[in-house]
Every structure is written in structure tokens, then in C-alpha cells.
N, C-alpha and C positions, 0 to 999 in steps of 0.2 A: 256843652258837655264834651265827653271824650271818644275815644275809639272806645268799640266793644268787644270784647271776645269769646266765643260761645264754648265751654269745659261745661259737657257732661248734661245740655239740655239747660244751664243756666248762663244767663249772661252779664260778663265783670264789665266792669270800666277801666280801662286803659290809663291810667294817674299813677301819678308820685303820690307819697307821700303832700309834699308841700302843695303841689298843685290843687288834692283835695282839703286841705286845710285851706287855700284863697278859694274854691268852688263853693265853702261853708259859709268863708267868711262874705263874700261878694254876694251868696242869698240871704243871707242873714241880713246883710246892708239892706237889700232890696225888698225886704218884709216879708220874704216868702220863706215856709218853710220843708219839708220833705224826711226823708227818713235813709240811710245808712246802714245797710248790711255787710257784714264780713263776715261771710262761708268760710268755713274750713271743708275739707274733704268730708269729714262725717255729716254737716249740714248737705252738703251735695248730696250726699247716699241717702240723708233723709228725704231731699227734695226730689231725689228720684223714684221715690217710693210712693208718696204722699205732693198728693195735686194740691191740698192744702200750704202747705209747708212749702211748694213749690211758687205758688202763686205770689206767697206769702214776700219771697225773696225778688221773685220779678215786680213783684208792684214798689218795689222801693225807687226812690230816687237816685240814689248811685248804689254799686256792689262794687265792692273788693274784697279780692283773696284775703283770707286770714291763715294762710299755710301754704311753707314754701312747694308744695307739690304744685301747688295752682299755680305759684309762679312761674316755674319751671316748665309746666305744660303749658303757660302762657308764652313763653319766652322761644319755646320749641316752634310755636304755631307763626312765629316773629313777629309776635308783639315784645320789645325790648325793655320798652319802659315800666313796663309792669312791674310795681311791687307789693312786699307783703303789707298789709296793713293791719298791726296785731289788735285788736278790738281795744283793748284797756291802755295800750297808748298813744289810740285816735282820741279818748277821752279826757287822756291827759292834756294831749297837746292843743284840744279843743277849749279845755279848764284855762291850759296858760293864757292862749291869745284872745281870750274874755275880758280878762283881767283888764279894768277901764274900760270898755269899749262899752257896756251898758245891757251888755246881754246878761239876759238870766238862766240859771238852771233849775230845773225839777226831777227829782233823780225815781222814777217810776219801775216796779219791779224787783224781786229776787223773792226772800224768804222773809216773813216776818224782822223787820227789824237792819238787815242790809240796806235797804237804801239811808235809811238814817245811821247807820257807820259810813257809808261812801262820805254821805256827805259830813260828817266829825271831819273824818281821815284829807279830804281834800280842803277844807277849811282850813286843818294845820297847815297844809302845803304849800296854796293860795291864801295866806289871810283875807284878799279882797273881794276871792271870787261872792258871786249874787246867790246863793241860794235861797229862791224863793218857797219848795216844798220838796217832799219824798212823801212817797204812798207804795204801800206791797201789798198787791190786791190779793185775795183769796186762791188758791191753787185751784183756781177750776173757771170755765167759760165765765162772764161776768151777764149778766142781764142787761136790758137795753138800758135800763134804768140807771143801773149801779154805773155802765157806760156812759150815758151821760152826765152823771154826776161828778165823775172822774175827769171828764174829759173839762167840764165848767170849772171844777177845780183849780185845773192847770192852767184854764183861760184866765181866771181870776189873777192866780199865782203871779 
């Protein structure tokens, strides 16, 4: 993994761009998988607020800035390498270097109906990418049930 650097009670990962695209790709090799947040400033003021929300971002496997303030307060603290990583074109670049490799995606989340546009939208992009499912859960906590079901879903997928 990377250097860390702690802005505001949360802590980033120290990566490029590219670096975290071969960190994806090299677990991904390796069968393991984990999960990818990028803060912006207002998820920070959330996660300062809420031990949920806060926890929620520390249990992740890697964090990076999704806004150039973080990087700038990263870069102040002299961490150099620090960049932005804007959420919708970690997913792009994630969608590209899929392409043959044998990964699949399940596009999980938003409103009724977005995850099945993401994945139209990226299909035309990627003719080849894997889309295996998309599911928009209910706007509200799910039951353990409804969580496992989900969760077997995507293991299926």
C-alpha cells in the first residue's frame, strides 16, 4: 500500500492516479477484493460530524481526495504525489483496463433505474466491457435479509 496522510480526522492514500489503477489491478489479479472511497471536502464535514459516515470511509481499502482542496492540503503537509482522483473517472479508467482482462462489473446503487443507464451508457463506450448485473436498492437501511440476498446476487453475477 501507500503513504498515508491524515486531513481533518480522515486518512488518504498517497497514489497517482496510475499507481492506483495497478493497486486495482494487481488485487484483482490476486482474487482479492476491497472497496475505494473519494472524499470530497463535504464527505469530510460529513465524516466529521457522523462516526457512521466516518467509520464508514476508514474501513475502506484505499481513500483518495476527490477535490483539489485535499490535494493542496495534502501537498502543503509534503505529500507531493498526491492527486485528485475525480470518482466518475476512477470508474472510467477502471471500465477501460477491464476490457479482455476477464473482470466483471455489477453496477449497485443510485435512484431507481441509474444503475441500468450507467450500464447502457458504458456499454456504448466499451462494446466489450462484462456487465454482469445492476440493482438500486430501496432508499432506506436494507434488512439482513434483503442484505444477503443482494450481496448472493452479486456473488452469483
Amino acid at each position: 500500500m501507500s503513504d498515508r496522510v491524515s486531513i481533518g480526522g480522515l486518512d488518504f492514500d498517497v497514489v497517482t492516479g496510475t499507481q492506483l489503477i495497478a493497486q486495482v489491478t494487481d488485487a484483482i489479479g490476486r482474487g482479492l477484493g476491497g472497496t475505494i472511497v473519494t472524499p470530497n471536502v463535504d464527505i469530510c464535514r460529513l465524516a466529521g460530524r457522523d462516526p457512521f459516515s466516518r467509520e464508514l470511509v476508514a474501513s475502506a481499502s484505499i481513500v483518495v481526495p476527490d477535490g483539489m482542496p485535499l490535494v493542496w492540503i495534502s501537498r502543503l503537509m509534503g505529500f507531493s504525489a498526491v492527486e485528485r482522483v475525480y470518482g466518475p473517472d476512477l470508474m472510467i479508467a477502471v471500465c477501460e483496463r477491464s476490457i479482455g482482462s476477464g473482470w466483471r462489473h455489477f453496477f449497485y446503487g443510485g435512484a431507481d433505474g441509474v444503475p441500468d443507464l450507467l450500464a447502457r451508457r458504458l456499454s456504448e463506450r466499451f462494446p466489450r466491457l462484462d456487465i454482469v448485473g445492476t440493482y438500486s436498492p430501496p432508499f432506506r437501511s436494507l434488512t439482513q435479509a434483503e442484505t444477503d440476498a443482494i450481496v448472493e446476487r452479486i456473488n452469483v453475477a
